[in-house]
N, C-alpha and C positions, 0 to 999 in steps of 0.2 A: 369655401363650403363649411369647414370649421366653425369660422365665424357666424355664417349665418345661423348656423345649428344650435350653437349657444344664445345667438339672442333670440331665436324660438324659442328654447324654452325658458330662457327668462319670464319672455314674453306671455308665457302659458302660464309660468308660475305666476306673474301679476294677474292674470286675470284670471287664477282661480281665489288670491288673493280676496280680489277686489268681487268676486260673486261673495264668496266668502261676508263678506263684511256686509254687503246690499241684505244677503239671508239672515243675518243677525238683527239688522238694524228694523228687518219688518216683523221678525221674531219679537223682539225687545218691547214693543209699544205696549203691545196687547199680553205680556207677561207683566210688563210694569202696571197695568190695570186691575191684575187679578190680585183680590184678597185672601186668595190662598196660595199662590205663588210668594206672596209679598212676606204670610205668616212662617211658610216652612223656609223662605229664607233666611227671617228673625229667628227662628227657632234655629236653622245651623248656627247662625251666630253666638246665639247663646252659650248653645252647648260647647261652642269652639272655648270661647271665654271661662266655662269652667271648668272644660279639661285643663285650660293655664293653669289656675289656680290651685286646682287640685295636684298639678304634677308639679309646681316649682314652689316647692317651701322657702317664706321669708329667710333672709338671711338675718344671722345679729346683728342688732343696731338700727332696723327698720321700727320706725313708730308705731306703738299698740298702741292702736287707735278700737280695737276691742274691749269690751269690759267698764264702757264709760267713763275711760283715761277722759274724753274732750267735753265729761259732761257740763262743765261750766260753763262753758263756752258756748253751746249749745243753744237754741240752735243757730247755726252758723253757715257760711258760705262760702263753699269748698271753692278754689281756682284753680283753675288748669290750664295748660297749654293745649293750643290745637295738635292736634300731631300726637299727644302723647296721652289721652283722656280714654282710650278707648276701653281700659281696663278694668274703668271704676266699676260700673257695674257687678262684676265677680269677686272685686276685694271690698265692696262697701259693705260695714258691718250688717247682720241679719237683724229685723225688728226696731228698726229707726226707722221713720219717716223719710222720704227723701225725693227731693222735686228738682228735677234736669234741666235747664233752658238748651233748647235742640232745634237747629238752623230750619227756618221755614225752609230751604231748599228741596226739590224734588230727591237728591239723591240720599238726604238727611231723615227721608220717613224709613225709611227700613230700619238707621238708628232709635229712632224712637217707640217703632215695634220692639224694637230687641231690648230697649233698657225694662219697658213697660212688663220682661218676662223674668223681669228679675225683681218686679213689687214696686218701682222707681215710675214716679208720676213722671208725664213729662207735657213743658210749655214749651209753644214753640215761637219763635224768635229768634234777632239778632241785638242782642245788647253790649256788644264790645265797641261802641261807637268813639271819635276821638276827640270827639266838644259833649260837656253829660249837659248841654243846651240844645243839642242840635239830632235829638234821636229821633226816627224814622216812629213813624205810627206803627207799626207793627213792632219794634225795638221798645217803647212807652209801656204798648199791651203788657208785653213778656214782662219789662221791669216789675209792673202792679203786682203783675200773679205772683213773679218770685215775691214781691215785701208781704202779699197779703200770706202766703205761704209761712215765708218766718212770722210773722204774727201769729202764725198760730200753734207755731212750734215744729214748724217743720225742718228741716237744714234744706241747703238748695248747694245745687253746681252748676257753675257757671265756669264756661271758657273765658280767659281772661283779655286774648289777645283778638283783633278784627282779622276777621276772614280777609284773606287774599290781598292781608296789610301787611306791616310788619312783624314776621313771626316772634314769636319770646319776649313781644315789648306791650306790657297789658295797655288796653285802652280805657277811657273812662266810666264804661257801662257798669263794672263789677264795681268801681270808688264809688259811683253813684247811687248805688244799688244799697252801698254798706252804709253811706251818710244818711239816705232815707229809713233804713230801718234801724240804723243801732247796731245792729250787728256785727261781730267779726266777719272780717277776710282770713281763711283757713289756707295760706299756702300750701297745696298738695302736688306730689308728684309719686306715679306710678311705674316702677323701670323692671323689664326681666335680662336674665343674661342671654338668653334665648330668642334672638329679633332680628328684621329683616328692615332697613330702614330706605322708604322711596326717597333716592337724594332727590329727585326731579319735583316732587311735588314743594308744592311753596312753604308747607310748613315740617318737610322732612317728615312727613306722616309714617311711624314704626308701626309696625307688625308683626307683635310677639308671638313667639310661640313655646309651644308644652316643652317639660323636660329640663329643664331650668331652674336659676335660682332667681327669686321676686325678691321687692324692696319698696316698701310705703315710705315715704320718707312726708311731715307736715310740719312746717315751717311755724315760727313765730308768726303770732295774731297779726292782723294790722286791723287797727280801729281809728274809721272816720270820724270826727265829728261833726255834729249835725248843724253847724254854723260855721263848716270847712269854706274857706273863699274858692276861689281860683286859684289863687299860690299854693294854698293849702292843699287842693287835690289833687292838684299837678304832684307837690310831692311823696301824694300816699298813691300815686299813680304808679311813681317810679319806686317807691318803697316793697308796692307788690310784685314789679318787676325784678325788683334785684333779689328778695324771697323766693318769688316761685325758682330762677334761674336754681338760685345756692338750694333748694328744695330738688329742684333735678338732676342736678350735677351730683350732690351726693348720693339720689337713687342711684345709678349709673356708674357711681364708686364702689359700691357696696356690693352690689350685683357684678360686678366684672374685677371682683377682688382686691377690693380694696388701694386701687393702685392711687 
């Protein structure tokens, strides 16, 4: 009698579970269609983003990237890692131009509402491809915008690595990107001491939070040239790889003290 008692209500419990999830899933559809659902959800986001910034003072030794330290450079094209990008938004200087390449994916437009409330144009696209031969029509689009963008003086970000590829290992969209326009590759990385990191997600996607100490940390240039072979980009491939890495790992040092 025991027994059967406990697997009743196991049994209850799954299938309040399992209503559970059926109520959400036809909830969901018709929330993901509303444009004002979609904006006060960008809009928390935002504002979660710069209560960060506001509560976790850089630590010493992070890169001021304020005040026109990168203006030579300029304008240029910031890389990041999947996983760790979700920052920029609230630490990119105020009054620069600045243009995002952001995953055509349906779950990727709420980011592009949210960068867009912080002044950040955004193209959407996938340019982290791993032949710069072999890019998808929709990855070609995104690249143009981004080079027409620096042409015109604008900086751009770009993720460095391919979606739901190999994390931390950039692909050849961004080398591409920097051979066609000239422009630098800005290794950037953004860390707090404050974060909750999903080990299960494929690129270890962190989730900082307020109350903490921040850390910009912006790697030495890498400059393609524009008569780069295939040898050649392979190794400014792996060049931006091994920057943004040492770019992250010292955010991540400096923020969790120095160890």
């Amino acid at each position: 009698m025991e027994h059967e008692a406990v697997n009743g209500a196991t049994g209850r419990r799954a299938a309040r579970r399992s209503g559970t999830r059926t109520l959400w899933r036809r909830i969901r559809e018709p929330l993901a269609q509303s444009t004002f659902v979609k904006n006060f959800i960008a809009n928390l986001f935002a504002w979660f983003l710069r209560l960060i910034r506001l509560t976790s003072p850089m630590v010493e030794g992070s890169t001021q990237v304020a005040g026109g330290a990168y203006a030579h450079l300029e304008p240029g094209i910031i890389a990041l890692w999947h996983g760790q990008h979700l920052l920029t938004p609230a630490y990119y200087p105020e009054g620069r131009p600045l243009v995002a390449m952001v995953s055509r994916s349906a779950d990727a437009e709420l980011q592009a509402l949210m960068i867009e409330k912080f002044g950040i144009e955004a193209v959407r696209g996938s340019g982290g491809r791993d032949s710069s031969r072999h890019l998808d029509k929709g990855g070609a689009k995104a690249l143009i915008a981004l080079k027409k963008s620096l042409v015109a003086g604008k900086n751009v970000a770009m993720i460095a690595d391919i979606p739901n590829g190999t994390p931390r290992d950039a692909g050849l969209g961004i080398v591409l990107l920097a051979k066609l326009s000239g422009r630098p590759i800005l290794p950037s990385a953004i860390a707090t001491s404050r974060r909750k990191v999903l080990e299960k997600s494929w690129d270890k996607t962190t989730i900082n939070l307020p109350f903490g100490r921040s850390a910009v940390i912006v790697g030495p240039p890498v400059f393609v040239p524009a008569d780069a072979d295939d040898a050649e980009m392979e190794r400014k491939r792996q060049e931006v790889t091994v920057s943004l890495n040492a770019a992250t790992a010292e955010a991540y040092r400096l923020v969790d003290g120095g160890k």
